[in-house]
Every structure is written in C-alpha cells, then in structure tokens.
N, C-alpha and C positions, 0 to 999 in steps of 0.2 A: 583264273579270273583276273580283269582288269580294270581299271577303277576309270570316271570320266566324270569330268565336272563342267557343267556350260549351260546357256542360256537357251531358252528353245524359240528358234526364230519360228517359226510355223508346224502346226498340223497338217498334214498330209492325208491321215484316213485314223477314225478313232470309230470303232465298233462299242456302241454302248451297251450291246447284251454280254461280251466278256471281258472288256476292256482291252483286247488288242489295237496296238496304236503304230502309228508309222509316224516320225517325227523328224523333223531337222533342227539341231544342235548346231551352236558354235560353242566350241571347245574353248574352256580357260587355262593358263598354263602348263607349258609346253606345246611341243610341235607333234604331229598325229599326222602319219604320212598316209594316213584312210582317208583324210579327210576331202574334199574336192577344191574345186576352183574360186569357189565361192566360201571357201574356210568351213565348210558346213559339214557334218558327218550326219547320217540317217542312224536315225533309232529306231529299232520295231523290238515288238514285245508287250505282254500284256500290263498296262500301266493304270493307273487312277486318272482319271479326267484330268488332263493337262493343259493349262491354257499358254498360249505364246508369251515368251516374258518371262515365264518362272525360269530356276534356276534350280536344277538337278545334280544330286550325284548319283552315279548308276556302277553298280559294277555289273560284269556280262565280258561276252567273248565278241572280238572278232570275227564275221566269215565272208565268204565273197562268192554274194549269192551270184548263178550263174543269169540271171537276167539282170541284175539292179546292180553288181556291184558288192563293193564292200558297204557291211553293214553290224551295227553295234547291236546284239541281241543282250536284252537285258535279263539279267535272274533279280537283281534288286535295285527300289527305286526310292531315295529319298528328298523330300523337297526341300528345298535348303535358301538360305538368304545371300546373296553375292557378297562379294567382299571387295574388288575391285571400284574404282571409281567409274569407270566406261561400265559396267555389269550392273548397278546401281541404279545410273543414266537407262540402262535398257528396260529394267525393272518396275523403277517407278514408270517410265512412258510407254509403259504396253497398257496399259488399261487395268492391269491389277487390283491396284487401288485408286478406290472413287472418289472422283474429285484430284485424279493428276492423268493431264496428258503431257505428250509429249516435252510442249514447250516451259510447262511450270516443272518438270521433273530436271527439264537442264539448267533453270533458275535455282533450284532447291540444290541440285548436285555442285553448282559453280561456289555455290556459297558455303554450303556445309563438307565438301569433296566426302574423304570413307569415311567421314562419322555420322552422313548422312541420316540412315537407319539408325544409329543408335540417338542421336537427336531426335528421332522421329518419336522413337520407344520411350525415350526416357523423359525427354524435356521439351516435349512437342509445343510448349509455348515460346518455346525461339525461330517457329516456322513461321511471326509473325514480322522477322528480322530479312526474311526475305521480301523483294523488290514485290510491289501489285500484290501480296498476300494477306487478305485483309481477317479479321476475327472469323465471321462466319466461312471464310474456305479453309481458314487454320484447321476450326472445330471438324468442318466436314471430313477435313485428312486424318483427324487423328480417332475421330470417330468409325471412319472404313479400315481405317489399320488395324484398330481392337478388333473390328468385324471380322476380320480377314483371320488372323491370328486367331481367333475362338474358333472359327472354320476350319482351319489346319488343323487346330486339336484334336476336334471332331471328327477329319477326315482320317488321321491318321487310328482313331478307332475303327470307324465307318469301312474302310477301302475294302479289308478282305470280305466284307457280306455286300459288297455291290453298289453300295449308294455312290450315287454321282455326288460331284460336289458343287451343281445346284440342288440337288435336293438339301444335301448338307447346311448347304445357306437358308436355305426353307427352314431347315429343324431349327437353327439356331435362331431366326428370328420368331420361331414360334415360342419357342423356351426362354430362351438367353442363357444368363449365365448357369441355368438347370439345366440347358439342354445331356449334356453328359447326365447326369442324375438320374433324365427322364429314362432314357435311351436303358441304364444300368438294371432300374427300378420296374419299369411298366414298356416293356419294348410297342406292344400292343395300342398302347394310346398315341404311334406315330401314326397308324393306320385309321384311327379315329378320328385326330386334330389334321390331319396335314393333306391334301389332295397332293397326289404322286405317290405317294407312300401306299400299298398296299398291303393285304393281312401277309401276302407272301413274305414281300421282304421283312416284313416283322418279326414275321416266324422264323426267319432265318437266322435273324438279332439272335432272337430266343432262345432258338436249340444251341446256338454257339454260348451263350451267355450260361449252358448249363440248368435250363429250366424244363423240367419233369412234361414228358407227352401230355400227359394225363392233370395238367395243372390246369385248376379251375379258371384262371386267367386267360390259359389256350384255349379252353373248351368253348368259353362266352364269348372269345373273340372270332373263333369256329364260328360258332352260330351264325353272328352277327353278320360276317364276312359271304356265309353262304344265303344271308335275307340278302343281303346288298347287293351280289352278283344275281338273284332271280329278280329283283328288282331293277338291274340293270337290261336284266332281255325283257323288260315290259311286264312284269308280274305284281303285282299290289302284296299279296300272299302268299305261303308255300304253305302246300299241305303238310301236317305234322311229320305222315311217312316218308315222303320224300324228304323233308328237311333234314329227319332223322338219318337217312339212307346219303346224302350228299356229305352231310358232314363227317359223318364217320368216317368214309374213303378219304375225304380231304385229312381227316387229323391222323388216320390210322389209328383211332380208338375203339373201342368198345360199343355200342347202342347204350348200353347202359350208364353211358358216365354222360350222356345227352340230358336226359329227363331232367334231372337234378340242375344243371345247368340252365336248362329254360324257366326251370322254375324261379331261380333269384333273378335273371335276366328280369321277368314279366313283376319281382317285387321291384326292384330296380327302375321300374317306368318304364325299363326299355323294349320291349315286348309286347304285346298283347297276343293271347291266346283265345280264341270264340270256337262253337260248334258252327256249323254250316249246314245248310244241307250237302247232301252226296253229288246234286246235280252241279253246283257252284265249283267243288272239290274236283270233280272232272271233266272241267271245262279247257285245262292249260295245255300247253304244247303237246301233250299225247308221248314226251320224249322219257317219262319216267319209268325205271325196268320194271319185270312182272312183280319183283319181291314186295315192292311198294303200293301198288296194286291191289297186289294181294292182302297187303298188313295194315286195311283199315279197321278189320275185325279188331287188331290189338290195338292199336290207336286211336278208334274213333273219328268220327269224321272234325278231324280238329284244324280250323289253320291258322298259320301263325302271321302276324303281322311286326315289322317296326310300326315302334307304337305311333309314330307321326303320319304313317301311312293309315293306320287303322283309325284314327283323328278324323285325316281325310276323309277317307272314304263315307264313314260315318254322319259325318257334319254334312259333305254331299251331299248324300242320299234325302238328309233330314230338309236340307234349305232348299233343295227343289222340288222337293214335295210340297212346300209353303207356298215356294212361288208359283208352280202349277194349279194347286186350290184357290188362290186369292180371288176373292168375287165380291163387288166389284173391283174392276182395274181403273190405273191413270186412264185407261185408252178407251172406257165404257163407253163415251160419249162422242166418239167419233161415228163421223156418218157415212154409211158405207157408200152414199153418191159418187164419190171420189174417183173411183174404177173410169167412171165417163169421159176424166179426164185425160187420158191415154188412150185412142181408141188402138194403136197396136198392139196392145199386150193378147197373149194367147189367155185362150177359156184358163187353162191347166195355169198362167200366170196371176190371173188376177185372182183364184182361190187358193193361192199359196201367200197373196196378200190380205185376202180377207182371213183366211187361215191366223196369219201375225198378228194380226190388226185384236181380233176377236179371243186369242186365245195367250194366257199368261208366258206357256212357255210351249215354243213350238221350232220347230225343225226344216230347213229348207235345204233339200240335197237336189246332187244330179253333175252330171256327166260335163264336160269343156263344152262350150255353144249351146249350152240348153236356156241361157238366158237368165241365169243366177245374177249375175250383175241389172242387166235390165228391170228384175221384179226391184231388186235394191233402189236402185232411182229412183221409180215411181213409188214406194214407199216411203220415202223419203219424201219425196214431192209431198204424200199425201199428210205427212207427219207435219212439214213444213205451214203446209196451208191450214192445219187444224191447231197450229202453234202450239205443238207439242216436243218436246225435251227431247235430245235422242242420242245415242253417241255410238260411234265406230270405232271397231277394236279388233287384232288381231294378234296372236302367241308372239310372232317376230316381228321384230322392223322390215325387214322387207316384204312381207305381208301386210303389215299396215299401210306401206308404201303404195302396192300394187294395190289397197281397197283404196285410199284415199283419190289415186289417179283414174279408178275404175268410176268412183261413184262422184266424183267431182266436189267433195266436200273432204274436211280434214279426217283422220284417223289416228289410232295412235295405238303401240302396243299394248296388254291389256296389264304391265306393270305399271307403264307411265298415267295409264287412263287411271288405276286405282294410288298413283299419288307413293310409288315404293321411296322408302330413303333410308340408307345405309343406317344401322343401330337403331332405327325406329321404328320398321316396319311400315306396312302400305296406313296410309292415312284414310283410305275408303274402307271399312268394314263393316261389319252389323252394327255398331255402336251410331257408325257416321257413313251411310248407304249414300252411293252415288246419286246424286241431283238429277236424274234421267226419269224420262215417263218408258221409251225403249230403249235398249241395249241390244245391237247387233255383233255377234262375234263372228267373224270371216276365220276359213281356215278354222272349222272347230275340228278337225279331224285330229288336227294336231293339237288337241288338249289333253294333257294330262292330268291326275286326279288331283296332285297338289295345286295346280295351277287354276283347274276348273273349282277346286275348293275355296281358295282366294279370293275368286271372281265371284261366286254366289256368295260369299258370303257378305260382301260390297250391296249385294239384287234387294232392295225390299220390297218383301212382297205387294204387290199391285203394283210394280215396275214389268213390264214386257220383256222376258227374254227370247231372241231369236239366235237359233244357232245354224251357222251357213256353213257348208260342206261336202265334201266326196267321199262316201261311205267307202266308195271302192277304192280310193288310196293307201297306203299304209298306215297302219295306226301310229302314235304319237309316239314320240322317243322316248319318251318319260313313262312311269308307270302307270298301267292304266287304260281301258279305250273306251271312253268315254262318251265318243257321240253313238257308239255300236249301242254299248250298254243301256243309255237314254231310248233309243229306238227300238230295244229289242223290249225293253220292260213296257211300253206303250204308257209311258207317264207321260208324252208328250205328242203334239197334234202335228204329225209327219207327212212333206208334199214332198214327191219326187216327181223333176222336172222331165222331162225323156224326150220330149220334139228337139230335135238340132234344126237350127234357123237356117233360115236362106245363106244370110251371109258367111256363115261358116260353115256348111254342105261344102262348097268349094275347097277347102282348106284338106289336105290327104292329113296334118296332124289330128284335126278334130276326125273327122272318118276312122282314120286308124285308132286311135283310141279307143272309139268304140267299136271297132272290130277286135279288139284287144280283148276288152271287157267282156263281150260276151264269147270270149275263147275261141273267135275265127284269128286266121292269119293274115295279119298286116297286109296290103297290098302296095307292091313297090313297082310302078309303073312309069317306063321313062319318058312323058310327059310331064311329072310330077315337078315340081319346084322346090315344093319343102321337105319330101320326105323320103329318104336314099338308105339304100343297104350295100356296103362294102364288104363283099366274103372275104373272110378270114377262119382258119380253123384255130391254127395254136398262139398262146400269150403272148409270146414274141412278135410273129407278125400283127397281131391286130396292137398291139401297143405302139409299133410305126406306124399303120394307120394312122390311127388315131394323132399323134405327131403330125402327120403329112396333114390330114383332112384340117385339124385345129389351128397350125400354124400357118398352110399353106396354102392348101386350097379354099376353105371358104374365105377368107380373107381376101385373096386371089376375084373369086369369083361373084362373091357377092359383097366385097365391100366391109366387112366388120373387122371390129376390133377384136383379137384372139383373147386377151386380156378384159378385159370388162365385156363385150356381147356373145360369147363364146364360153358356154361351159362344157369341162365332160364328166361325166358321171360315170359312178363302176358298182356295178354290185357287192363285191369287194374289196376287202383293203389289204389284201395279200397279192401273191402271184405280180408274174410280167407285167399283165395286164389290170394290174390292179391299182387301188387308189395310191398306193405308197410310193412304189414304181415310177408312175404317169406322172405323180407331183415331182419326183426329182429330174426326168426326162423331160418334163413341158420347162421347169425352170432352168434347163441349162439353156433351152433353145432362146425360151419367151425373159428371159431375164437372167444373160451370160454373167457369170465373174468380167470386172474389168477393174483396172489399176485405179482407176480414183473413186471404183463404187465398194463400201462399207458391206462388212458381213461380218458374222459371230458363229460359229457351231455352239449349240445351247441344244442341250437333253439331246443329242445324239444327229440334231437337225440344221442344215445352214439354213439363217436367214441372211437374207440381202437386200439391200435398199431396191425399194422398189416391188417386189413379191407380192404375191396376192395370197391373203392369210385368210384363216378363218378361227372365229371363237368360237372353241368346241367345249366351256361349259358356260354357265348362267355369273355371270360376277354384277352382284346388284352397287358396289362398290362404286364401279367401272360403270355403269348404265351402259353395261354391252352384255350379250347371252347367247346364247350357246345357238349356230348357225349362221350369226353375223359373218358377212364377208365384207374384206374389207383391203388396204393394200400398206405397205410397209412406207412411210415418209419421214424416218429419222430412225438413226444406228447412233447412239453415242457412245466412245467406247470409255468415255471420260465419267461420265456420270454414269455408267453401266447401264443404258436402259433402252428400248427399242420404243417407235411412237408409231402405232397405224393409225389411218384413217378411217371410218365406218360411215359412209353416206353422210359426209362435209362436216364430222365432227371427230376430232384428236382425240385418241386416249393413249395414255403411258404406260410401260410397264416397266417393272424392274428384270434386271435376267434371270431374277430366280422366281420370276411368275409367265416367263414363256412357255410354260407346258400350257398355259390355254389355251396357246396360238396351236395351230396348224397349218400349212401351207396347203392351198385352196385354188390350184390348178388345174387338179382333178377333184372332187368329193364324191361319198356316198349318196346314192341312192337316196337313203334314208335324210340324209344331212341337206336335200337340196328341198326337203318339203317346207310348202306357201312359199316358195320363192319361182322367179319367173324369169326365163332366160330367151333371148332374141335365138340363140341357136343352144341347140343340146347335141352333144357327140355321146354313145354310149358304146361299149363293148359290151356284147354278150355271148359267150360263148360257153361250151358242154363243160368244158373246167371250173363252170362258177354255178356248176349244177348243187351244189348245195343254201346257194341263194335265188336258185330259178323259179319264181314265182306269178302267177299273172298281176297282182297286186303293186307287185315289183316294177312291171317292164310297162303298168298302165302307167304309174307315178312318175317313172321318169320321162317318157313319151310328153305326158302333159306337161312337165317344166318346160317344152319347147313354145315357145309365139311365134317364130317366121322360118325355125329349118331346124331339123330333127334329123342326126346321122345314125344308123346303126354301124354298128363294124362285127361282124361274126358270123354265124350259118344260121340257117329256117331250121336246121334239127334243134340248135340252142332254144329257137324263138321259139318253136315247138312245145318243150320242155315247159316254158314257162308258161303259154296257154294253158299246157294240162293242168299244169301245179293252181286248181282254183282254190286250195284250201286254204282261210284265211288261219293266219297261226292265232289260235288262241289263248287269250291272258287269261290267268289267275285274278279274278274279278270278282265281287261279291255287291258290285253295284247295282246291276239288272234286279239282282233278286232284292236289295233292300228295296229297292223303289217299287217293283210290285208289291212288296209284301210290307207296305211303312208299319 
C-alpha cells in the first residue's frame, strides 16, 4: 500500500449508485514519477461524493492500466484539511465554502498565510481584518464553515450506507446539531422529514445501526413506505390484502406482525382504515398476485388510506355533492337568448353551453379541434354581458398559459387562483370561498384528489363549476382520477364534443389523433407537413434519430428553435432511448461544456448554465411545481446556488435542493401533460412495450401544435393501439358520489 495526499482538481466520471469515481489529483509533497504533464495523477475507485478542492489522503496501489495509463486505485479515502499555504488558496477558492471565491480566498490566505483555517476555526472574528470583508460576509464564512464541518461529521458516518453528501447537507439542515442523534435514534424519520431520503436507504441506516427486522418502528415505516409507493403509481388506497402481501415481501416479515402495526399507525392519525364495497376494491391495476385475491375472505373487504388522502377523498366526495345540489345558483337568472349571439357555434356547442350555464357542476370533454376553446369564449362572452364573476384556472403554469392565450382573457394556476402562501396555507377555502359566480378549470384531466380537494373546497355552493378536458389522455400524476370518477358516478351533467372543425380536418396531428383514439393506425403520407414517422427498430439507433431530427433537421427545415420550440418526449426513463439517456445526449449537443461556461455535478447530474430543466415536484415555497420547465440563468459556485428561469420569473436554489430540478431536453410522456409544444419528437418502439399504451401515444401526439415526429416501427405503434386498457386506480370516489 501507498499513501497520496493532494488536492482534487476535477471530477472526471462519479457513478452515484456505487460510488465509483475517476478523479484528478495534484499531489502534495514529494515528486510521483505517475504523475503527467500537467502534475496531475488520476484516481478511480469507489469514493464518497467528492467535490474539486477538497483535499484527500488515499492509500491504494499503483497500476498501468492498459488503455489510460498509470493510475492510483484507492482501498481507503480520508477527507482531510490542507496544510500548505498554495493547498489553502486552492481550498478556500473551489467553492467549498460559501461565501469565498476565488478572489476573497487569496485576500484571506495573503493575510493570514497557514493559519489561515485555524483563524477560520478558532477566532473567525479576525476575518474582519481582512481588506473589503465587512460583518455580514464575515458571519456568512464562518456560518458555512460550521455547516461544512457538521456535514463531514455526518458524512463520515453516512458514506458506507450511500448517502451523498447532498443529501447529507439536506439532513443536517433539517436537524442541526441533532442531526447525528436523529440518524442514531429514529433512522426512519429521514424518510418521513426529508425528500430524497427514501424508506430504502433508511432501512439500510437501520439494519447497520443493529435494529431487529421485526421492530415496530420497521414495520410502521413498512407500511407507510408501501401506501406511499401505491400512491405514487396513482392509487388513493390499497386494499388491506395487497397492502399486507407488498409489505411483508418488502420487510421479509411475517403477515402477522402487519395487523398490530396498522392498528397503532390508524391510532396514531396516520392511517385510516374503512370497509368498501368489493366492486371499488377491484377496481386497481389488476397487477395484484392470486394469493391477494383470494385472501379477502380473511381480510375483508378493507382499504387502507394515508390519512390525508382519506381527508381528501372524503371531503371531495362531500363538497361536490353540495355544489351539484345547489338550487338556486349565481347563474339562475341568466337568459338563455345569449346563444343568438354566435351564430357559428355548432347545435352539439351551444348545449354544452346551456349545459354550464344551467347546471352547478358540469363537465365539458373531447378530442384536439372539437372546439373546447371556442364554446370557452363564447361563454365567457355570455358571462361577460350578463356581468357575471368568473375566473380561469389550470393545475400548471403552462396550462394556465396556453388557457389564458386560448380564451383571450387572463388565467392562472389553481394554487395562485386560491391565494397559496408558504406556512399559511391557500387563503380561498370554505371559511372564505372564491368571489366567482363560475369557475372554469382547463386541463381537469390532470386533477388530482388533493388538489381537486383544495379547489372545492374554495366552490360555495351556488358557484358554477365547469370542468374542461380529455378523458382520453392520461390520468393525473398525483393520486387519484378525478374527472373519470366524476363522470363515471353521473353526479355531473357531461357534453362530449366529437365534430372536428373545418379548420382542423386539414391538420394530419388533429386527424391522427383521432385515428389514435379510436385504435386505427396513424396515417403517414408524404404530402404531410406536420406529421412523419422515421423507422427505427433498436434504442441506439432511434436515440440518433431523434439527436438528428431535434437538432438538425427541424430546425434545418422548418425554422425552430431546438431549445424552447422543440420537445421530445419518451415513454421512458430508462433504456438508450430513454428519457435519461436523451437528456444527457441532446445536452451535450444542444448545450456543450465550454471554458467560460459554469457547471456543478449535483445528485449524480451535471448542470450547466444555460440547460433546460424541469420542476419535478410541487415547492409552494418556490411558487414553482412539479412539471414547470424552465432554463438554467445563474451557477454560483461562491454562494453555492443555481437560479433558473420559469416563464420570465427567477427562482433560487441552494445545491442541496437540486434534486427538484431535472434536466428537460427530453421528458416523460406523463410529465409533458397540459402543456403544448410547437413540435414533438417521440420514440416508440417494442422495447418500451411495458409503457405501450393508446392513452400514452394519444397524449403525446396531442402536445404537438405544428409538427409531430415519430421515430420507431407500426409494430411499436401497433402495440400501443391494442393496449386500450385504461390502467386503473384504487378510487373510492365514483362510488361515494353515487352513493352520498
């Protein structure tokens, strides 16, 4: 073994599911005839999150690998603080600690030379003896240093069970100086308090920390962890058997150390357990084994709820059923003459207006060119002239975007509409109900149960609600499907539009579409303008496609921007051809590494100035949520924080809250719904046959407005026609609203 001590100029390749790292070193005293031209020796080896700057000592062996050269393989890795005056200088100006770049670390180092850090440590009120170093940058330095330092502590527990040392910085700002205690005490409550933390790695905590399989603290956090993943594929509930049946395999426990556990969970508030009927209970994915099945006889038709879901759902059920009874409404006294006023609207359009107009709460679906937006206008008109309240509302910002541009009047997501504000909660609820005679929400498809709960409970009754949408898109990302459930229980007065208008017959996206919908095959005819199929069989090649067509050719040929009018979308987020993939392949192309442009590797991902990101969850915080896309306009590596942009408004983060970003070159399927793209690039092919849906390839098809690429085969496309079956959720909505 031999010993190496140096400062690490750069990352090379850092694998965050094992830690394997490829790094370049410069070496601190003595001479190292390994090293190259550049004084630098390569490290690989599986390490702990290293950022450039630190200062390691490693021992490990020399070898010389046959393609790279000599290289320093580590067995062990300790992070150590420099002792040199130049190794200091390097230290403080990598971005380490917040609040010193470059130019103030060689201010700090001229002045204090190697006692630098221990001035730092000891008697950080002489950092105010430094030149331009006023009070408030003193405190900020000596405030990141304790940070940094409580973080090493932590890390050097944390490393062998995998936490990064973002996440690290997450625990510790969540805790402080408990974080060790919590971590010792309750590994479990990281997966409760902290997004990125999951039941896994807690567990992992656990069994190392020496805590019993069968410890009641594993079992409730079992549970918990397996509501929260069915809750994650769109489930509101899990039946008692299945729940039973997931958990056990996940803990490798008994059935019987279950029961007892749900029972204090449900004393606990956190829970709830209800009968159902049978029909509600076998309503969900169909993916559960026979044994579950079979075992309602011992179970009972029971399902289990997080209790904030069972809230929802419940309170749902309750305040639409208010607002559908209310007689009379604000809107009794409107007069139906109005219709005269549009002599273009179709028969099938103006009873989808009298429909709204006449009835508390009512439903307006159908298909791209059926003239959803047009009845909108003239309802509006008619709301206008009868000087009645009204307001437009949509789940995202960019659905509220694309309603307010559609109907010519403003809109606004339905948090901002109900007044949300960080530690307060929405300001519109039952106590203090929106000032509206109607309420229209665009894009209800994408309502889920918490969110659709929020919003009714803002509705008092004899307030109109209308809810606008495509039944046949995918359901909401969040738990719950809401406008299915509303229409399947007939508590609401449902017009579906079905004429496709003149002006969009011509369009092959709107045509295909609904050759989609009703499970024929797309027609790709080369006359066509907007709508192309490039054969592709395997990941590889269609993921060049895709490259070629995004970067080159439509831009090429029609003029767009690859970057803002250009998306692709994947059924996927695995594979060649997948979202993961395509995000880091479209950003090398569409937004190169270059010498004066700023990046960070943060949770296993490079950002770079410039990038096109997206919010992949809800931060009410932030007034940003989950499917905002948006683009990267500040890297600081000095105050540690990255700033995107979201349709001409800045938000911050710190680096230990980039796991909400994702890069947004490529997105899901799922992740581009209510939003509206000048062109769509899709891959579809037999390999993403366990995503192959017609639901699926209608939803993406329609994000296109002026050119729609496929890239894959008709056997793929095929697949997906067949696959009509819409997956269904664990929902108990339908049935309360018939059954109030």
């Amino acid at each position: 073994m031999e010993n190496l001590t140096g400062s690490v100029e750069r990352i090379t390749f850092y694998n965050p599911e094992n830690g394997y790292s490829v790094l370049r070193l410069r070496p601190e005293g003595g001479k190292y005839p390994e090293i190259d031209r550049e004084g630098l020796a390569t490290i690989v080896g599986n390490l702990p999150e290293i950022s450039a700057g630190e200062f390691l000592r490693l021992t490990g062996n020399w070898v010389n690998h046959p393609r790279h050269g000599m290289q320093f393989q580590v067995e062990t890795c300790q992070q150590v603080l420099p002792a040199t005056t130049a190794g200091i200088r390097r230290y403080l100006g990598s971005g380490l600690v917040r609040g010193v770049g470059k130019r103030l670390a060689e201010r700090i180092v001229a002045h204090f030379g190697a006692k630098t850090l221990q001035v730092i440590e000891e008697q950080p009120e002489k950092l105010l003896e430094v030149p331009d170093i006023g009070a408030k940058r003193a405190a900020l330095i000596t405030k990141a240093w304790e940070e940094q330092k409580q973080v090493k502590e932590i890390m050097l527990f944390l490393h062998s069970y995998g936490i990064s040392t973002n996440l690290a910085v997450k625990i510790y700002k969540q805790y402080g100086d408990q974080a060790m205690s919590v971590v010792n005490s309750d590994p479990y409550r990281l997966a409760r308090d902290i997004f990125g933390v999951g039941f896994k790695t807690a567990d992992r905590i656990a069994q190392a920390l020496g805590l019993p399989a069968d410890h009641p603290s594993r079992i409730e956090a079992g549970i918990v962890f397996s509501l929260n993943e069915m809750t994650n594929d769109g489930h509101v509930f899990t039946p008692l058997p299945e729940l039973v049946e997931k958990t056990a395999s996940l803990l490798g426990v008994g059935e019987d150390h279950l029961l007892p556990a749900l029972e204090r969970l449900a004393q606990e508030g956190r829970v709830k357990q209800e009968m159902l009927p049978l029909t509600a209970l076998s309503e969900g994915d169909g993916n559960a084994s026979r044994s579950v099945k079979e075992s309602y006889s011992s179970y009972g038709h029971t399902a289990v709820y997080l209790a904030s879901l069972y809230v929802c759902e419940t309170s749902l059920a309750r305040k639409l059923h208010q607002i559908a009874k209310a007689l009379p409404t604000r809107l009794s006294d409107m007069p139906p003459s109005f219709i005269a006023l549009d002599p273009s609207l179709s028969e099938e359009q103006r009873s989808a207006i009298r429909i709204a107009l006449s009835n508390p709460l009512s439903i307006l679906t159908g298909g791209p060119g059926t003239g959803k937006t047009t009845c909108l206008k003239a309802l509006i008109a008619a709301l206008e002239l009868g000087r009645k309240r009204y307001a437009l509302a949509s789940p995202t910002g960019r659905a509220a975007r694309r309603l307010s541009e559609a109907a010519g009047r403003p809109a606004s997501t339905i948090h901002r509409l109900l007044g949300y504000k960080p530690g307060e909660g929405f300001k519109h609820n039952e106590q203090n109900p929106l000032p509206v005679d109607l309420l229209v929400v665009d894009e209800a498809s994408m309502l889920d149960t918490q969110l659709a709960f929020h919003l009714t409970q803002a509705v008092e009754p004899g307030t109109h609600l209308l809810l606008v949408g495509d039944i046949d898109q995918l359901p909401a990302v969040g738990a719950g499907d809401v406008l299915r459930d509303i229409i399947a229980s007939n508590a609401a007065k449902v017009t579906r539009l079905s004429v496709i208008f003149r002006q969009s017959a011509g369009s092959h996206i709107i045509t295909n579409a609904h050759r989609i919908n009703q499970g024929q095959m797309p027609l790709f005819q080369q006359d066509s303008r907007n709508f192309f199929l490039f054969p592709a069989e395997k990941p590889e090649e269609a993921a060049q496609w895709v490259q070629d067509v995004v970067c080159e050719r439509i831009p090429r040929k029609f003029g767009l921007d690859p970057l803002r009018q250009i998306q692709a979308l994947a059924p996927m987020y695995r594979g060649a051809a997948g979202v993961d993939a395509l995000n880091i392949r479209l950003q090398e192309v569409l937004n190169p590494p270059a010498l004066r442009k700023p990046e960070k590797r943060l949770f296993g991902q490079v950002y770079r100035l410039g990038d096109k990101v997206m919010q992949i969850q809800n931060n009410y915080d932030k007034d940003v949520f989950n499917g905002d896309i948006g683009f990267l306009t500040g890297l600081d590596e000095v105050d540690q924080t990255l700033t995107a942009e979201f349709y001409g408004r800045k938000v911050e983060y710190d680096w230990s809250e980039t796991d909400q970003l994702t890069l947004a070159y490529a997105v899901s399927v799922h992740k581009s719904q209510g939003s509206e793209f000048l062109a769509v690039v899709l891959p579809l092919l037999t390999a993403h046959y366990m995503m192959l849906q017609r639901n699926l390839l209608y939803t993406a098809v329609t994000r296109a407005k002026q050119l729609c690429v496929l890239i894959g085969s008709k056997r793929a496309i095929s697949m997906a026609l067949r696959n009509d079956k819409v997956s269904h959720r664990y929902t108990a909505l339908d049935w309360r609203l018939a059954h109030p």
